[in-house]
C-alpha positions as CSV (number, residue, x, y, z in Angstrom):
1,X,6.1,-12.9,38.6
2,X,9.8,-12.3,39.1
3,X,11.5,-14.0,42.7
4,X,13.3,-12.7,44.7
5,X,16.8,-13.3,43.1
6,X,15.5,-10.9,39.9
7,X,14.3,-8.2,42.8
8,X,18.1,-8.4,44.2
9,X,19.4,-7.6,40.5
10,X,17.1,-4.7,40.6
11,X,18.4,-3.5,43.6
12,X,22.2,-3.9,42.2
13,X,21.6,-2.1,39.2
14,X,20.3,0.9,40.4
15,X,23.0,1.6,43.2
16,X,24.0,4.4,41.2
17,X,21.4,6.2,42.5
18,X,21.7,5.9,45.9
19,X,21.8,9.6,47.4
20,X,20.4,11.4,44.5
21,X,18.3,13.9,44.1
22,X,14.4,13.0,42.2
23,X,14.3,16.4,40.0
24,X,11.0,14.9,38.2
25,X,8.4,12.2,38.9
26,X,5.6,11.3,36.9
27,X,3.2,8.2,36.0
28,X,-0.1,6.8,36.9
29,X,0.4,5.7,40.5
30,X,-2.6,6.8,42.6
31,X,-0.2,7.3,45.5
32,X,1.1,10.9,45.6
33,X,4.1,10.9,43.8
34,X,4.7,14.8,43.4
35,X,5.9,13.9,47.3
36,X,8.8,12.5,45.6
37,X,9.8,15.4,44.0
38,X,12.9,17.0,45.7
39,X,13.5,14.2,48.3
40,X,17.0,12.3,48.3
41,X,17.2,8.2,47.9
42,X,18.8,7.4,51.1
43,X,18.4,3.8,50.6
44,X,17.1,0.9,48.0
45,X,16.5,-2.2,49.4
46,X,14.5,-6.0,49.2
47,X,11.9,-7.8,51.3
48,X,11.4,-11.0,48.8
49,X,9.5,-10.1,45.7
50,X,9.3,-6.5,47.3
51,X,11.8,-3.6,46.3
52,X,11.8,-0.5,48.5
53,X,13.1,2.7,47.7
54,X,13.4,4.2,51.4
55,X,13.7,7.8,52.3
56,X,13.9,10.0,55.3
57,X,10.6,9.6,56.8
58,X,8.5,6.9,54.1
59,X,9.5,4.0,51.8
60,X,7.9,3.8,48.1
61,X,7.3,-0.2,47.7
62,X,7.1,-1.6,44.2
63,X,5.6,-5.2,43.5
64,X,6.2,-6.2,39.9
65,X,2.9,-8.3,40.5
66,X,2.9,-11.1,37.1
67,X,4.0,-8.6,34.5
68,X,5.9,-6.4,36.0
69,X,8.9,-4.8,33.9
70,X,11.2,-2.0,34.8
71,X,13.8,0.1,32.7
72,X,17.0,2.0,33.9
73,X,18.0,5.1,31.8
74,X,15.6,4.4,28.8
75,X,11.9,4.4,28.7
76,X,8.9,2.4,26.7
77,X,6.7,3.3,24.7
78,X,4.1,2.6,27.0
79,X,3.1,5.7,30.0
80,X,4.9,4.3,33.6
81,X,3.2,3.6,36.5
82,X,6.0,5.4,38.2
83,X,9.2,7.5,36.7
84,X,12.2,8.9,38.8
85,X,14.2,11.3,37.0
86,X,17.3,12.3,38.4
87,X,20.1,14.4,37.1
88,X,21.8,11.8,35.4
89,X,19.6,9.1,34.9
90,X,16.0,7.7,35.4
91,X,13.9,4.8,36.4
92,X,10.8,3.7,35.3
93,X,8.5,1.2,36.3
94,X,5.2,-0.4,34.6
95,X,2.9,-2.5,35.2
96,X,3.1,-3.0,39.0
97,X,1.7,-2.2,42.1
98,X,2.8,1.2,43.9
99,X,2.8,1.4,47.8
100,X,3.9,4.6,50.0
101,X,4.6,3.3,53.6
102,X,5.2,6.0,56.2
103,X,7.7,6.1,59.0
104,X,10.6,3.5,60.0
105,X,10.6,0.4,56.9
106,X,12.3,-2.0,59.8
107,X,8.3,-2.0,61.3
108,X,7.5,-3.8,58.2
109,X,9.4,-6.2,57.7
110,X,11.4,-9.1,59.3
111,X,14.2,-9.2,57.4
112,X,15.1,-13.0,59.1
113,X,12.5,-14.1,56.9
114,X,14.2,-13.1,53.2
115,X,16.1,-15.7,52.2
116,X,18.3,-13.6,50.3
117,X,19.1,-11.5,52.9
118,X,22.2,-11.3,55.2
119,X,19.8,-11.7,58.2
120,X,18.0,-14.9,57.2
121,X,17.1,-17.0,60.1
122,X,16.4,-20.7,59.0
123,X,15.3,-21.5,62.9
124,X,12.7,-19.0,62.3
125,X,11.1,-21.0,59.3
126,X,11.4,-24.4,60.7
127,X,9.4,-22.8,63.5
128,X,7.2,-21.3,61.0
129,X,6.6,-24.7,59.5
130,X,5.9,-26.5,62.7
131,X,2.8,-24.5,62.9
132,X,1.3,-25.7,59.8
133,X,2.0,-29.4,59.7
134,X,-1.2,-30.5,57.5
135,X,-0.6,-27.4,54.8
136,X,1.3,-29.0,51.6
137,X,4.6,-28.3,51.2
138,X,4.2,-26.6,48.1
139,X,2.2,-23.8,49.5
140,X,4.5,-23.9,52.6
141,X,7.1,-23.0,50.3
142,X,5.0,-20.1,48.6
143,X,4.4,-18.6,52.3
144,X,6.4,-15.1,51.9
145,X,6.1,-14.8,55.6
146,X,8.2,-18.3,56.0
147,X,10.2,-18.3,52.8
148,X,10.4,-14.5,51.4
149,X,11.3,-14.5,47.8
150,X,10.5,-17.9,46.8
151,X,8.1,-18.2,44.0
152,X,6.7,-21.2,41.8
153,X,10.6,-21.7,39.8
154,X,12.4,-22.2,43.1
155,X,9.7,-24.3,44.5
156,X,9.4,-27.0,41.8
157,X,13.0,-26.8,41.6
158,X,14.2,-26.9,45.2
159,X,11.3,-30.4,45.5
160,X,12.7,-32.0,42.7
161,X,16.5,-31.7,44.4
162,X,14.9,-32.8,47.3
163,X,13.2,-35.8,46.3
164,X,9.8,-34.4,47.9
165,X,6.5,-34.9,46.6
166,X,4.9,-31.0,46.0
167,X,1.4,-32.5,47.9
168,X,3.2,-33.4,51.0
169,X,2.5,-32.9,54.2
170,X,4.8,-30.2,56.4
171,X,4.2,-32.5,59.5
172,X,4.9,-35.7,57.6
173,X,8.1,-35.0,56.0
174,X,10.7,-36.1,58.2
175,X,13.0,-33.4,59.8
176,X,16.3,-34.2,58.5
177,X,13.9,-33.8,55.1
178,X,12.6,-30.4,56.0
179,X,16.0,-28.6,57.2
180,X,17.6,-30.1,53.8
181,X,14.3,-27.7,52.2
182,X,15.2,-24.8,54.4
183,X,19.0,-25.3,53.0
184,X,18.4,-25.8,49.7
185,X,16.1,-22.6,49.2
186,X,18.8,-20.6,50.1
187,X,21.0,-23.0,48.1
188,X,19.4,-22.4,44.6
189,X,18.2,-19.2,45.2
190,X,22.0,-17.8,44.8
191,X,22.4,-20.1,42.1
192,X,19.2,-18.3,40.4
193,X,20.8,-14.9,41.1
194,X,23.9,-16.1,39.4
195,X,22.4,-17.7,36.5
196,X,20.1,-15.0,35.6
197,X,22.8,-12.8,36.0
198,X,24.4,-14.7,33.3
199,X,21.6,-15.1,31.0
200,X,21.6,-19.2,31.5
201,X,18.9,-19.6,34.0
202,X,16.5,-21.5,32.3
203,X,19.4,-24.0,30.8
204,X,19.6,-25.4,34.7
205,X,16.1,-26.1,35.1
206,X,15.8,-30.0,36.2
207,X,11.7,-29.6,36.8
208,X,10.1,-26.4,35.9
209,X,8.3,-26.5,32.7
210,X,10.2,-29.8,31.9
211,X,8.5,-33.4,30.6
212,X,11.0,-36.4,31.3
213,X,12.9,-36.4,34.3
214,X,16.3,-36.8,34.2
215,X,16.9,-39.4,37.8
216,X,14.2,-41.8,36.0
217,X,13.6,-41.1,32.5
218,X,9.9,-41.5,32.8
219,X,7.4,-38.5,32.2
220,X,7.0,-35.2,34.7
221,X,3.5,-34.6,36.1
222,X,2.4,-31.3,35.3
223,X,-0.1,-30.5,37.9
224,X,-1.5,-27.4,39.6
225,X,-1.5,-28.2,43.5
226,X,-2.3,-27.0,46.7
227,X,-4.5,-24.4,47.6
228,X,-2.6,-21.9,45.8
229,X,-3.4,-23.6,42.9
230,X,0.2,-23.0,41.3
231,X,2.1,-25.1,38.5
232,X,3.6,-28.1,40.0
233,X,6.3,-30.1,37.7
234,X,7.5,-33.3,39.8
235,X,8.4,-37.2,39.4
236,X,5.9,-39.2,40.9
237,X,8.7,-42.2,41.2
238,X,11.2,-40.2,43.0
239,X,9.7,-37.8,44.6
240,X,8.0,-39.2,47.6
241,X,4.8,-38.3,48.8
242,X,4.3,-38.1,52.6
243,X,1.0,-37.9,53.9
């Protein structure tokens, strides 16, 4: 499932059409996409793992879900479940999920809670995660409503930086601990951005997918945890568990 650093690429590379006209829309979206047709792209934007092309009066929001793919001036062979065609250029989507949402797009989102955006509001998530103090952190970190955009590379990743245990507790894991979280999945989220931007992002991995770790030389624990039941890659020597 793409984060949110690979929706923000998204958004860049299809700035070009911003203000255009859709002259053709097709695909298998059961939403009613001939309501496209004619209407002008006033805005694209991202909520997380969300990207939102926003009209006058409705936003169309795409979730690549786990196998999501998308393709800017070319097409597959395969029929998408949603195609712009503008006058010079298309978009296509396939194999995600296709929501129309009516009126104003700021009633649907907070945008303090996207990491990635210009509006994130760490006080906001530390206040978020002093309401669930006996969840594990590694679902905390999954939350989209605490820690939009964050998905299963930047959590292993950001624990393993920060020496934390994936089972802990929120409300065990001392503060100083916790705001160094909130920092640090800001931090490497950038660093995703830029390093999938340059075609090198899985050459920084220090946890995700890996076996030895590189602090203590002794095997990673692969281990699907929490109630989310996601993969977890972590040290058990340096990575303390707080419970």
């Amino acid at each position: 499932m793409p984060e949110g650093p690979s929706i923000v690429i998204l958004k860049e590379e299809v700035q070009q059409f911003t203000g255009q006209k859709i002259i053709d829309v097709s695909g298998t979206s059961s939403i009613d996409i001939v309501r496209l047709k004619d209407k002008t792209i006033r805005e694209f934007k991202s909520w997380g793992k969300h990207f939102l092309i926003c009209f006058d009066d409705f936003t169309i929001k795409i979730h690549m879900l786990m196998f999501g793919t998308y393709r800017i001036n070319e097409r597959k062979e395969t029929v998408p479940r949603l195609s712009l065609v503008f006058a010079d250029g298309e978009i296509n989507f396939y194999t995600c999920s296709v929501k129309l949402l009516e009126g104003d797009i700021n009633l649907y989102y907070n945008w303090k809670e996207d990491v990635m955006n210009e509006n994130w509001d760490p006080g906001i998530a530390k206040q978020s995660l002093d309401k669930i103090p006996k969840q594990m952190i590694c679902d905390a970190l999954l939350e989209q409503n605490i820690f939009s955009g964050v998905g299963n590379i930047i959590k292993n990743e950001v624990l393993y930086r920060c020496k934390i245990h994936p089972e802990s507790l929120v409300g065990q894991i001392p503060k100083r601990d916790i705001q160094t979280l909130i920092d640090e999945s800001v931090i490497y989220s950038f660093q995703f951005l830029e390093w999938k931007k340059n075609y090198e992002l899985k050459k920084h991995w220090l946890a995700h997918t890996k076996k030895t770790c590189v602090r203590c030389n002794l095997p990673l624990l692969k281990k699907y945890t929490g109630t989310k039941k996601r993969r977890s890659f972590f040290c058990t020597n340096c990575q303390k568990l707080y419970q």
